[in-house]
N, CA, C and O of each residue as an XYZ file, in Angstrom:
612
protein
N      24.776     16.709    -11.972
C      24.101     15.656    -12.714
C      22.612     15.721    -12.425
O      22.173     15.896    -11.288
N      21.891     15.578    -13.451
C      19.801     15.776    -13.064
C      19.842     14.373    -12.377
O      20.694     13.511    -12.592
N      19.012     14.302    -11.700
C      18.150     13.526    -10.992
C      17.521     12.599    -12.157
O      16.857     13.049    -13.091
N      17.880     11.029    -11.930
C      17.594      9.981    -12.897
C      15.926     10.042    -12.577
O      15.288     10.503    -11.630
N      15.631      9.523    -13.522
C      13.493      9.512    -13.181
C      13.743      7.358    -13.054
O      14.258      6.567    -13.845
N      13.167      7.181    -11.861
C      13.574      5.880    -11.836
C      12.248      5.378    -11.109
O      12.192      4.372    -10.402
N      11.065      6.340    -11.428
C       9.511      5.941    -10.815
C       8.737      5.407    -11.886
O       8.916      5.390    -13.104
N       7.879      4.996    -11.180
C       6.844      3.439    -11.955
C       6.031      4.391    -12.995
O       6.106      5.600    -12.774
N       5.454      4.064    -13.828
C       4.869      4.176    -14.731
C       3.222      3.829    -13.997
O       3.166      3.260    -12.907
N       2.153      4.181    -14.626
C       0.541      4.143    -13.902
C       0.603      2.566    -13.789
O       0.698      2.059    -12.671
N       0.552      1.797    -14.902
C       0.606      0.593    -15.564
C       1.375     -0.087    -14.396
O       0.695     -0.576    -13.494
N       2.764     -0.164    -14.326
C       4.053     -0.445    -13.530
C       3.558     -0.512    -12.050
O       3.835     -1.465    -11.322
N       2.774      0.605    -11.631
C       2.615      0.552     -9.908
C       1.289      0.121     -9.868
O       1.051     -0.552     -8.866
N       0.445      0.268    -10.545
C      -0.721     -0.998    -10.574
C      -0.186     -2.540    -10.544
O      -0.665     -3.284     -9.689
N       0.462     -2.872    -11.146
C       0.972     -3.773    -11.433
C       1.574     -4.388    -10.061
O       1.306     -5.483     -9.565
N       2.250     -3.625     -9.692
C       3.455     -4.032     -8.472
C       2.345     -4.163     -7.565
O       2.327     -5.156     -6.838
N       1.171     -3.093     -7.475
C       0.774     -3.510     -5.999
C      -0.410     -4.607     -6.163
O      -0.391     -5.440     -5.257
N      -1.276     -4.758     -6.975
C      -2.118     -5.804     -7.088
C      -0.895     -7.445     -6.488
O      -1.154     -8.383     -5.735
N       0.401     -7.090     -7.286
C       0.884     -8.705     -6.638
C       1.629     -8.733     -5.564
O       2.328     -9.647     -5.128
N       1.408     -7.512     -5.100
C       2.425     -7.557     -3.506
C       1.558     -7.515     -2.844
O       0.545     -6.852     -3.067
N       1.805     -8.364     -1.671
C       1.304     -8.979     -0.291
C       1.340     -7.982      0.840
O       0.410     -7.912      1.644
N       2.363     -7.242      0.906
C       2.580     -6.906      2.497
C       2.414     -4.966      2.012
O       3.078     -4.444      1.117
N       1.278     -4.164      2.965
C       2.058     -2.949      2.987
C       2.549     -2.476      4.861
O       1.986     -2.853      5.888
N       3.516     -1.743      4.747
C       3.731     -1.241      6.425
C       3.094      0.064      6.049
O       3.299      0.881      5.152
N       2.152     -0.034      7.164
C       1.199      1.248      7.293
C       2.189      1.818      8.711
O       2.684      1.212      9.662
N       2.180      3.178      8.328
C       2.728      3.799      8.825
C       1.595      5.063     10.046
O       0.986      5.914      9.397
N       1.449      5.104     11.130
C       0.214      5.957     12.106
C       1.257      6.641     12.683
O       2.486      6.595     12.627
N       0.122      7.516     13.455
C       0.857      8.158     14.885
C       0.124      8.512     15.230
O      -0.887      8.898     14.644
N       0.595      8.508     17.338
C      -0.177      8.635     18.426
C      -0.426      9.742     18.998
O       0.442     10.605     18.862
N      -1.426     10.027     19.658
C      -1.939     11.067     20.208
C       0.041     12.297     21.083
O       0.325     13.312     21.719
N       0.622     11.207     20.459
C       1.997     12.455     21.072
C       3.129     12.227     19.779
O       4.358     12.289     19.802
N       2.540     12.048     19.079
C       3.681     11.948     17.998
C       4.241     11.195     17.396
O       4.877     11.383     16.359
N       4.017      9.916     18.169
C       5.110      8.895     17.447
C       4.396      7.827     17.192
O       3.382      7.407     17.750
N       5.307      7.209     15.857
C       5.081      6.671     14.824
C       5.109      5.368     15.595
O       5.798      4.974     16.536
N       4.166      4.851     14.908
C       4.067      2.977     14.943
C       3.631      2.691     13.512
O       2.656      3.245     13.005
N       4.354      1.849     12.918
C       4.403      0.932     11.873
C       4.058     -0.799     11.660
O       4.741     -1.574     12.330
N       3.098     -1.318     10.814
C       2.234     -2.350     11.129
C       2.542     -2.972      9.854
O       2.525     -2.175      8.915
N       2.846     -4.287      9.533
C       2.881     -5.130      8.265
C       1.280     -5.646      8.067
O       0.773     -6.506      8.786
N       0.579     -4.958      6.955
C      -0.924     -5.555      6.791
C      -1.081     -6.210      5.642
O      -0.143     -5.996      4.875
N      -1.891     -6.918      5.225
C      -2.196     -7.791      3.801
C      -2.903     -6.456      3.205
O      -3.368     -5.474      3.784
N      -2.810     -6.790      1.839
C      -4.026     -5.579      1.581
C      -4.199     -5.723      0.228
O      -3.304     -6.357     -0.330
N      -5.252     -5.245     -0.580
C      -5.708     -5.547     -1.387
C      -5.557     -3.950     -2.848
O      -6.497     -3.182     -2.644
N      -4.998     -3.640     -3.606
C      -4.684     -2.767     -4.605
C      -6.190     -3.074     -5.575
O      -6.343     -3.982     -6.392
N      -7.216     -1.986     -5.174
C      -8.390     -2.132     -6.522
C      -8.985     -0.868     -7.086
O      -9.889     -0.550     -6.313
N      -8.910     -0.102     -7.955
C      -9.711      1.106     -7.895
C      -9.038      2.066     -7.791
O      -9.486      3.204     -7.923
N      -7.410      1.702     -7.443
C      -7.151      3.069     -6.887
C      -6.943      3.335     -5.498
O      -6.417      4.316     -4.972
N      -7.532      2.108     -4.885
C      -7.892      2.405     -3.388
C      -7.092      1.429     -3.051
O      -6.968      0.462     -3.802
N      -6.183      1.544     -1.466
C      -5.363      0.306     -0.973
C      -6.832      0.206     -0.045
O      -7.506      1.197      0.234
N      -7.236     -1.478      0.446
C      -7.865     -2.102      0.979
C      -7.281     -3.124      2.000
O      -6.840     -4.270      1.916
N      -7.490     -2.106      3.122
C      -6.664     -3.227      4.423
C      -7.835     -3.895      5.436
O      -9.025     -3.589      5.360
N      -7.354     -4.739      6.274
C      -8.393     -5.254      6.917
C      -7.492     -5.587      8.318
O      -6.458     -6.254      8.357
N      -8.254     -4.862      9.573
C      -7.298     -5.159     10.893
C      -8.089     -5.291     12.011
O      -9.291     -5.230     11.754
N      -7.806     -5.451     13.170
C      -8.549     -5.302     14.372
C      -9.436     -4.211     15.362
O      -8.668     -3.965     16.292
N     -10.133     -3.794     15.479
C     -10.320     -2.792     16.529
C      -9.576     -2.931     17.439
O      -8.879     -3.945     17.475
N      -9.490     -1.946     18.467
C      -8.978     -1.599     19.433
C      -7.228     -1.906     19.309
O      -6.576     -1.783     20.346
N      -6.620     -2.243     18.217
C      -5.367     -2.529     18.300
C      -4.858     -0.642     18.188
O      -5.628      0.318     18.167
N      -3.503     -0.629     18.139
C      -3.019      0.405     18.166
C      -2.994      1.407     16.918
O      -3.066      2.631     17.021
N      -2.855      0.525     15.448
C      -2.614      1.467     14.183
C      -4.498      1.836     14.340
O      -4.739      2.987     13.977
N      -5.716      1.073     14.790
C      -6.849      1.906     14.583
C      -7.276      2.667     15.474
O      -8.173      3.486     15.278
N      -6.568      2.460     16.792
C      -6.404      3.766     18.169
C      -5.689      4.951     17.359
O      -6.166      6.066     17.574
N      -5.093      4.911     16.859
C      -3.731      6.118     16.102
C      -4.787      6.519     15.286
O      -5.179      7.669     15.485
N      -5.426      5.787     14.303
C      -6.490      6.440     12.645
C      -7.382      7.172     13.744
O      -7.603      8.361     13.517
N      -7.825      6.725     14.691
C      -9.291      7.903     15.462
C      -8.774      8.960     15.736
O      -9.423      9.999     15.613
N      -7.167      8.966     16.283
C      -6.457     10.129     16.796
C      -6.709     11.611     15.285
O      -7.410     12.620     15.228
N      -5.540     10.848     14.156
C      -5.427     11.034     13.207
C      -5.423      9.893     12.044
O      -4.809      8.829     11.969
N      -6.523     10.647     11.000
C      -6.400      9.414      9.628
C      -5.239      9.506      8.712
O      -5.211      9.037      7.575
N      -4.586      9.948      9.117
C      -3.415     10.607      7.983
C      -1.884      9.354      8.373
O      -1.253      9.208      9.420
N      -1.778      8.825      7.345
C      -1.356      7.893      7.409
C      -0.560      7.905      6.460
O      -0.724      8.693      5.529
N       1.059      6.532      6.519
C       1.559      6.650      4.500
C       1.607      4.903      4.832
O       1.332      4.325      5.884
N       2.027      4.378      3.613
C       1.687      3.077      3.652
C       2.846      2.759      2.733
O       2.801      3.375      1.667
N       4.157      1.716      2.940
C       5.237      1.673      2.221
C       4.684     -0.200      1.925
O       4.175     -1.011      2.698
N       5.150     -0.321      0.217
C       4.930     -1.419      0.020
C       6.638     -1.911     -1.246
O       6.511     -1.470     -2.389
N       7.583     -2.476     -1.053
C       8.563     -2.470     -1.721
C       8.985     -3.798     -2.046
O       8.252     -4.699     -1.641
N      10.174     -4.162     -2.795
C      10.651     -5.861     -2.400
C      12.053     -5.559     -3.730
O      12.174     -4.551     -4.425
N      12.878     -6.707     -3.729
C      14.355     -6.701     -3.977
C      14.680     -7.104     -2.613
O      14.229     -6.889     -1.488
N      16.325     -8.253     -3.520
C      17.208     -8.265     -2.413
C      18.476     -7.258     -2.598
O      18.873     -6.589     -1.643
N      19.051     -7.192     -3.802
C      19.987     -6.443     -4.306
C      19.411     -5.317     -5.028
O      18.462     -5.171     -5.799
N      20.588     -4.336     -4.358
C      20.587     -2.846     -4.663
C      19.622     -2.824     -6.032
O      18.405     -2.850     -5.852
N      20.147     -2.777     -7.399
C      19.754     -3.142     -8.478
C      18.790     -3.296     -8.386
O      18.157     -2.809     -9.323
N      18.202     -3.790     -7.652
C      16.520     -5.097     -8.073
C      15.372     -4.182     -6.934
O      14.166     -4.356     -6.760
N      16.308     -3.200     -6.304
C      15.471     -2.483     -4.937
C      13.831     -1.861     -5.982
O      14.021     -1.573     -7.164
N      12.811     -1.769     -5.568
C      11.625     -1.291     -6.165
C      10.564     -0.659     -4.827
O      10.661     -0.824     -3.611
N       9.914     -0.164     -5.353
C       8.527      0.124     -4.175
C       7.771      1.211     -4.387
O       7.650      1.560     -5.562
N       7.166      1.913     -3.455
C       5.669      2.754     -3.449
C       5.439      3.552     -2.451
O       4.410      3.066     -1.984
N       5.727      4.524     -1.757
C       4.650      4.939     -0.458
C       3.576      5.787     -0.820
O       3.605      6.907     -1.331
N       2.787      5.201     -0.536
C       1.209      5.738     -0.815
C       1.059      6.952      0.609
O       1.595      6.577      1.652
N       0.568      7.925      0.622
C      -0.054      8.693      1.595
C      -0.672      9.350      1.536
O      -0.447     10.326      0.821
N      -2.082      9.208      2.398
C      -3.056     10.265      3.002
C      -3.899      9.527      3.789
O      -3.595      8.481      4.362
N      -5.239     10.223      3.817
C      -6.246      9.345      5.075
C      -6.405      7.604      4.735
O      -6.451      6.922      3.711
N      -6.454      7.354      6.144
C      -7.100      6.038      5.990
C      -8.493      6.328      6.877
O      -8.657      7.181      7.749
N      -9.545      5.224      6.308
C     -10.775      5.233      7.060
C     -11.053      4.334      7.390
O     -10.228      3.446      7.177
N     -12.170      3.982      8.014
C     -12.532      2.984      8.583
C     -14.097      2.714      7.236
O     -14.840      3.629      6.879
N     -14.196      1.285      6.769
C     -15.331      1.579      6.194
C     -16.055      0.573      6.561
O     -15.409     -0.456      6.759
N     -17.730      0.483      6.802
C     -18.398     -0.488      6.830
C     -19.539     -1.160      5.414
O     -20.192     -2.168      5.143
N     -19.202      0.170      4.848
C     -20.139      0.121      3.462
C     -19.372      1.010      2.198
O     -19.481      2.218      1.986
N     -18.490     -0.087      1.367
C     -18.445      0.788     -0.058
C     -18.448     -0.400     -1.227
O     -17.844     -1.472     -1.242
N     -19.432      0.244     -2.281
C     -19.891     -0.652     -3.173
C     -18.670     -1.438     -3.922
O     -18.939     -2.175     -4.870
N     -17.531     -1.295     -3.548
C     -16.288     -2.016     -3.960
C     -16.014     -3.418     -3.069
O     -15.361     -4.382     -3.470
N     -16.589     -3.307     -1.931
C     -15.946     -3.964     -0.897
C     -16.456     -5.562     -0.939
O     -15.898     -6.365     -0.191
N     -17.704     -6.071     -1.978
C     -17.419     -7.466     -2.836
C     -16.165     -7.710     -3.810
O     -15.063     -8.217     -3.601
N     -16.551     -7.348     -4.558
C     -15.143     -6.956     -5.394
C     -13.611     -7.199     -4.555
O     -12.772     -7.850     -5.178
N     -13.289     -6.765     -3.369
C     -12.596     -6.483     -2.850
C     -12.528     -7.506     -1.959
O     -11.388     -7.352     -1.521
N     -12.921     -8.318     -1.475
C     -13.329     -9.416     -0.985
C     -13.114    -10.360     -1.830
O     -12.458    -11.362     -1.543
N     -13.555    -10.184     -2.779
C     -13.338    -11.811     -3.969
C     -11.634    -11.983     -3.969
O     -11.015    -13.024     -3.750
N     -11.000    -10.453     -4.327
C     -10.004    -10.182     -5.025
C      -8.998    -10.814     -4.113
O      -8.169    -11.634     -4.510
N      -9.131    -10.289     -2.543
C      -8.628    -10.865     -1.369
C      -8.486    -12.358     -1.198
O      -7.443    -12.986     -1.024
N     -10.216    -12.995     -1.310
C     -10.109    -14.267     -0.928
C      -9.017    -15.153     -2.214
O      -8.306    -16.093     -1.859
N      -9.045    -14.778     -3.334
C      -7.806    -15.228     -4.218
C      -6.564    -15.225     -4.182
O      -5.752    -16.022     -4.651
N      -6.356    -13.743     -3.263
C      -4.685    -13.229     -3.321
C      -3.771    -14.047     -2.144
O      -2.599    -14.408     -2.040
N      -5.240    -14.138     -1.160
C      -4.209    -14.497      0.069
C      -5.136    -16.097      0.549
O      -4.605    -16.738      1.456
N      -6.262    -16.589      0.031
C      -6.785    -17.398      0.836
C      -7.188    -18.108      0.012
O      -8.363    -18.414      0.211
N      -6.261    -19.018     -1.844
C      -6.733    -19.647     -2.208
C      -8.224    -19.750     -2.458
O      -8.739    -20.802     -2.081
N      -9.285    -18.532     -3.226
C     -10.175    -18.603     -3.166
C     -11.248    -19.016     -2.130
O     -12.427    -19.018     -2.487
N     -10.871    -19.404     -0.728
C     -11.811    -19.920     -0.136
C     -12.733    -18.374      0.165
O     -12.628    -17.440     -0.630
N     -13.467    -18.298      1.200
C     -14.213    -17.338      1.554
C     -13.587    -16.724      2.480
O     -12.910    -17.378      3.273
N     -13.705    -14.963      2.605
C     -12.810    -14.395      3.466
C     -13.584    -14.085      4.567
O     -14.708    -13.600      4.439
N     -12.940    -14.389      5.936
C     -13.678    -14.681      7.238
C     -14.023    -13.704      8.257
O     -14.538    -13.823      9.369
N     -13.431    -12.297      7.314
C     -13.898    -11.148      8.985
C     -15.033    -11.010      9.077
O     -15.450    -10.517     10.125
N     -16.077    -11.424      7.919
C     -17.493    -11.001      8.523
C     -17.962    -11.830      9.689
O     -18.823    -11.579     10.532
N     -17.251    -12.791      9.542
C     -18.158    -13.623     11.040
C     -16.666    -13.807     12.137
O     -16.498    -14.742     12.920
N     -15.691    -12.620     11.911
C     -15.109    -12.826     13.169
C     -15.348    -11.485     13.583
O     -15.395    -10.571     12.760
N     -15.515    -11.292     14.905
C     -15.252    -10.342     16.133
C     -14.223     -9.139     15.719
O     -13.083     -9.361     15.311
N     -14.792     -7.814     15.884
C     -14.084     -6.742     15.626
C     -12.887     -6.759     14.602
O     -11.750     -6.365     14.865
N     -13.243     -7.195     13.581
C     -12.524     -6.856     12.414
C     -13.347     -5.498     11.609
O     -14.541     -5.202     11.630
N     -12.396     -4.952     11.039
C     -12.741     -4.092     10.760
C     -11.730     -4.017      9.220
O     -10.572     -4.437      9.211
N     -12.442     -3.382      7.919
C     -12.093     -2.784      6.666
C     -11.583     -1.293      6.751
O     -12.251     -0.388      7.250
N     -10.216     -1.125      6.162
C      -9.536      0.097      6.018
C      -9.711      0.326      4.934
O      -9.944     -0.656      4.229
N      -9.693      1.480      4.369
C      -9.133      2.165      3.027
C      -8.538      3.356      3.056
O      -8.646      4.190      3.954
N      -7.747      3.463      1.824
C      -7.332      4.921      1.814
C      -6.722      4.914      0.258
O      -6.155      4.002     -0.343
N      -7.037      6.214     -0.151
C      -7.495      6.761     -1.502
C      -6.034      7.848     -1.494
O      -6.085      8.980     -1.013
N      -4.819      7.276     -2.094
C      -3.703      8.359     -2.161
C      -3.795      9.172     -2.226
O      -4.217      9.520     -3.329
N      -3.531     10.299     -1.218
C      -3.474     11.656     -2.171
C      -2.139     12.421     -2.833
O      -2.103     13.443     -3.518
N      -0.783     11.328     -2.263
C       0.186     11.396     -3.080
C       1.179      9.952     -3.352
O       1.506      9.474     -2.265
N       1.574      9.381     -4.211
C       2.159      8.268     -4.425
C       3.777      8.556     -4.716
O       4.199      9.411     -5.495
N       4.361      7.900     -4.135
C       6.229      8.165     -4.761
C       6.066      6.562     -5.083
O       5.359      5.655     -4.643
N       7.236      6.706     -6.223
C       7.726      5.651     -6.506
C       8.873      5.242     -6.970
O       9.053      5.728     -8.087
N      10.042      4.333     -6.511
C      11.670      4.004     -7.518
C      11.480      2.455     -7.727
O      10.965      1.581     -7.029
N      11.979      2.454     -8.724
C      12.164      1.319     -9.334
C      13.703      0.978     -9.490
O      13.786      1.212    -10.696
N      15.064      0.566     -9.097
C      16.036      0.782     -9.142
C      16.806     -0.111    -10.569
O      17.928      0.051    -11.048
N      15.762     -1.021    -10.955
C      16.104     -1.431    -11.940
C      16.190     -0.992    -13.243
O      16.524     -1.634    -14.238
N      15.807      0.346    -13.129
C      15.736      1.161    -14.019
C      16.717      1.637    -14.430
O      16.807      1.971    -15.611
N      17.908      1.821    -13.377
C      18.979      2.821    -13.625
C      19.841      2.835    -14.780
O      20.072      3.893    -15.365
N      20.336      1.729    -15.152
C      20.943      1.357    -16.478
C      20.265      2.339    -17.639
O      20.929      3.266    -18.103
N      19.145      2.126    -18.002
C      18.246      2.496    -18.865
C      18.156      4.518    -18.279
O      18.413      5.385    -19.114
N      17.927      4.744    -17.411
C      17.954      6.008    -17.164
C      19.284      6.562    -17.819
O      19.375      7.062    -18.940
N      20.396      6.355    -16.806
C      21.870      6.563    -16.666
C      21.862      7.030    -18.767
O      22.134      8.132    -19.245
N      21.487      5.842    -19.490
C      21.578      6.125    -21.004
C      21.349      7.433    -21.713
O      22.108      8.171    -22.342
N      20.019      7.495    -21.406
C      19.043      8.424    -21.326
C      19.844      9.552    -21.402
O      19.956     10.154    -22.470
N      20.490      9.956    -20.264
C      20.685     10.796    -19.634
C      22.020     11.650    -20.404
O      22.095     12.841    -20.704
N      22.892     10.678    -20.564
C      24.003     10.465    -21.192
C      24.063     10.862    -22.396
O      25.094     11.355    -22.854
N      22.407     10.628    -23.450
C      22.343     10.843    -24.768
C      21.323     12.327    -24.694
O      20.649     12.781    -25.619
N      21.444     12.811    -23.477
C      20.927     14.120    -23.647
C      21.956     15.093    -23.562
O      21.761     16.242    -23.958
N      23.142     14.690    -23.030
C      24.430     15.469    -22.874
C      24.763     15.879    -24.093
O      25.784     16.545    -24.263
């Protein structure tokens, strides 16, 4: 049997990630192993936009290596399962002409428009990272595939 195509559309995974909240960024340490982090983050451009601490462990791991994947999904039932892993570098940024933009977009998504506060807190620091490969399933698709598939037989 071929392999159902049950991935997002450009439209579809724009979509999903501008309104999802949580991605688990995925690092690793100077010996190999993986640590995984639930971050807020912001979908603009193309670019995922995270925002975390210095000296914590996922930005000890990015100095090691920037190479990172970032899983963002949601469903409770099989059926309804959906998601994304984004992967390649993450950076550290202090200056990119997006990062108002990116800020507004934030202070709406997660903070009721008020104003977003890492500039005047202590070692916060702005992530990004620019996919250099995206997967995606959508499981709600399958019905509609399965058809497809059926009327190519």
């Amino acid at each position: 049997m071929a392999k159902l195509d049950l991935s997002l559309t450009d439209e579809e995974l724009a979509a999903f990630l501008v309104a999802s909240r949580t991605v688990r960024l995925a690092t690793v340490d100077e010996g190999g192993h993986p640590h995984v982090v639930p971050l807020w983050f912001v979908w603009h451009d193309g670019t995922l936009f995270m925002n975390s601490t210095l000296g914590n462990r996922s930005i000890r791991n990015l100095e090691v290596s920037s190479e990172a994947a970032g899983c963002v999904d949601d469903g409770e039932a099989y059926d309804e399962l959906r998601g994304v892993v984004l992967t390649g570098p993450v950076e550290r940024i202090d200056q990119d002409p997006r990062l108002d933009a990116v800020k507004a977009l934030w202070s709406r998504k997660y903070l009721g428009g008020s104003p977003v506060p890492f500039d005047r807190w202590l070692n916060r620091v702005w992530l990004r990272m620019v996919p250099e490969r995206v997967s995606s399933w959508d499981f709600r698709k399958i019905p509609e595939a399965r058809a497809r598939a059926a009327a190519k037989r």
